[in-house]
C-alpha positions in Angstrom: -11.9 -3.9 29.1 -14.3 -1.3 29.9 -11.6 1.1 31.4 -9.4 1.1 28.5 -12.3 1.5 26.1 -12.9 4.9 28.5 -9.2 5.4 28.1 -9.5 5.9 24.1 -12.9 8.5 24.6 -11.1 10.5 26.7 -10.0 13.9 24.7 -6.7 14.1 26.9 -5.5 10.8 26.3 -1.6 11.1 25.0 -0.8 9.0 21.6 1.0 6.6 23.6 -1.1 5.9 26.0 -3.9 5.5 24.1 -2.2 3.5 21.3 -1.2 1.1 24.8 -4.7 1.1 25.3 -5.4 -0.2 21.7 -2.6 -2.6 22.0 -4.3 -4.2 25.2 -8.1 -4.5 23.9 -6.9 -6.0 20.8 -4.6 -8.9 23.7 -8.1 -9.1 25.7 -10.4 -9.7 22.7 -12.1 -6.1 23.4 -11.4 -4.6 20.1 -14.5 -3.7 17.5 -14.5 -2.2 14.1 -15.7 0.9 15.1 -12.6 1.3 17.7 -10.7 0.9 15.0 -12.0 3.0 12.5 -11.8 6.0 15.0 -8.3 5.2 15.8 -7.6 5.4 12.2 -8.8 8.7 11.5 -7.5 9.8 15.1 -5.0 13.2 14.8 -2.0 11.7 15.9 0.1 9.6 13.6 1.4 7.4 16.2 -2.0 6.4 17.0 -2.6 5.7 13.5 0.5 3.6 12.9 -0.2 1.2 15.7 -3.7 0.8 14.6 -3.0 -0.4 11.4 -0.1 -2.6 13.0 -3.1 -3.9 14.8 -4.9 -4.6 11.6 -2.2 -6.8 10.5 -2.7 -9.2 13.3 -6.5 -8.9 13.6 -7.9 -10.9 10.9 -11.8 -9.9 11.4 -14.1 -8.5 9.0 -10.9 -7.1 6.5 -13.4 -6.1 3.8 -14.7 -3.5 5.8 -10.9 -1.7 6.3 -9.7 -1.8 2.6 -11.2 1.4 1.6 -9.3 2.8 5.3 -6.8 1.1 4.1 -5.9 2.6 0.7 -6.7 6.2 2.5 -4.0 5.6 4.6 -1.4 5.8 1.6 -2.1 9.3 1.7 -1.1 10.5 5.0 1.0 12.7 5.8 3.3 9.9 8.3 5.6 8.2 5.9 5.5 5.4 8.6 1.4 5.3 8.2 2.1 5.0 4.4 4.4 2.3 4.8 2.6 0.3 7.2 -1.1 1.0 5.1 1.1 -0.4 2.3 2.0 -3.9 3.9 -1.6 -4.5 4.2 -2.4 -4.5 0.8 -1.0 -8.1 0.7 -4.3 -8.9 2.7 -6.4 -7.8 -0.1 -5.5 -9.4 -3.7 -7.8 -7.6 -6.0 -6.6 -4.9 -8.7 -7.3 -1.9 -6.4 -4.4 -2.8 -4.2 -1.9 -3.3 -7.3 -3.4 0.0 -8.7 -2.5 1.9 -5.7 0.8 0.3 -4.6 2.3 1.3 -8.6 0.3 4.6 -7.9 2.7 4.5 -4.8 6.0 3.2 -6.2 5.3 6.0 -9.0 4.9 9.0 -6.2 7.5 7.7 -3.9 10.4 10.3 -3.4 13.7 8.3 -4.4 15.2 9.2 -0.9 12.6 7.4 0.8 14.2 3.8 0.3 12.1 2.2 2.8 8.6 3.1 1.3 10.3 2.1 -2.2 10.9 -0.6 -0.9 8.6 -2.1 1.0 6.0 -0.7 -2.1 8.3 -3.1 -4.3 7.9 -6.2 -1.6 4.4 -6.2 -1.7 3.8 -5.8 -5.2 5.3 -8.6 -6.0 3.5 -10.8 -3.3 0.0 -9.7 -4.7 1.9 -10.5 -8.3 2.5 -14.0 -6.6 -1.6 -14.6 -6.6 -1.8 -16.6 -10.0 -4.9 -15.3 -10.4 -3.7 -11.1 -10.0 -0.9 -12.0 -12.1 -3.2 -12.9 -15.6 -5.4 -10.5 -14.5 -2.8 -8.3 -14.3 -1.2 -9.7 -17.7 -4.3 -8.8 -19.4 -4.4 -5.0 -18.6 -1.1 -4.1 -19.8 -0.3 -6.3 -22.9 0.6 -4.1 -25.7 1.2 -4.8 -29.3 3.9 -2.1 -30.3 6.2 -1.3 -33.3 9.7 -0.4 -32.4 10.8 2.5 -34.3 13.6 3.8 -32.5 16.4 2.6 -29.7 18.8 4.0 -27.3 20.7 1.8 -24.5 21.5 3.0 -21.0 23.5 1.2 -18.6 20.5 -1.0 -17.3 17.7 0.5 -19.0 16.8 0.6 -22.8 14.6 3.5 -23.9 12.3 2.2 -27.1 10.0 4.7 -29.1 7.0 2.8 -30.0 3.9 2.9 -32.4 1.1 1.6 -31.0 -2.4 2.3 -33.0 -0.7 4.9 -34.7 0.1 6.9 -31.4 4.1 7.3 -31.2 5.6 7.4 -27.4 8.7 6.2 -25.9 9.1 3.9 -23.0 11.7 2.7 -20.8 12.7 -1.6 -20.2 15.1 -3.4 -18.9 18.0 -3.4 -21.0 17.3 -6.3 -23.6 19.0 -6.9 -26.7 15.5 -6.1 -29.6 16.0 -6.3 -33.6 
């Protein structure tokens, strides 16, 4: 264990080598939270990646990782993103639901994987009964309709709400 720790302080350690090296202490029981915290600030993004892939699987002290966790979304390695973004399912609490819309919302269309995969895991934390009404309770609006237009799958309302006027997009449905 001792070697491969030496492995990861060396400065001229390759990504791969070094993310082998992760891989290993984490088989022999020899990985720590600081190891991992390094490794996730760590200048390659391969290194990154198979650290949090590593969090996925190690299931010790989590509460310390979440704020690493939601820094992650905003690297630079769309495959960082979209692995920090499967984690989120391991913390059910509005700040991951927060950040994965914040996600979905700043996700280029062309990247259909992060889309996607933000979609998947929004609706498992939306599967906690308890982040759902929480959930509920942020976003229930009492709204006027004043004015309709139908797309092909979407139906654009304009809405009063206390005396504010803005339009918003649904999923087509028929409203009176």
């Amino acid at each position: 264990v001792e070697p491969l720790k030496g492995v990861l302080l060396s400065s001229g350690t390759s990504p791969i080598k070094y993310s082998h090296s992760l891989w290993l202490l984490y088989r022999l029981n020899g990985l720590n939270e600081a190891i991992l915290k390094q490794s996730l600030s760590h200048s390659s993004p391969t290194v990154r990646l198979h650290t949090l892939r590593i969090l996925r699987e190690w299931k010790q002290a989590q509460v310390a990782f979440h704020p690493l966790i939601l820094n992650s979304l905003k690297d630079s390695d769309p495959r960082v993103k979209r692995a920090a973004i499967e984690l989120l399912t391991d913390y059910p609490e509005m700040s991951s639901i927060e950040a994965v819309l914040a996600m979905l919302h700043s996700t280029p269309d062309q990247d259909t994987h992060l889309v996607y995969t933000s979609r998947l895991i929004l609706r498992n934390l939306m599967r906690e009964n308890q982040m759902m009404k929480q959930q509920g309770d942020n976003t229930v609006h009492n709204v006027v309709v004043e004015e309709k237009t139908d797309a092909s799958n979407y139906s654009y309302l304009k809405v009063k709400e206390n005396g504010n006027s803005f339009w918003i997009a649904v999923s087509r449905m028929d409203i009176n």
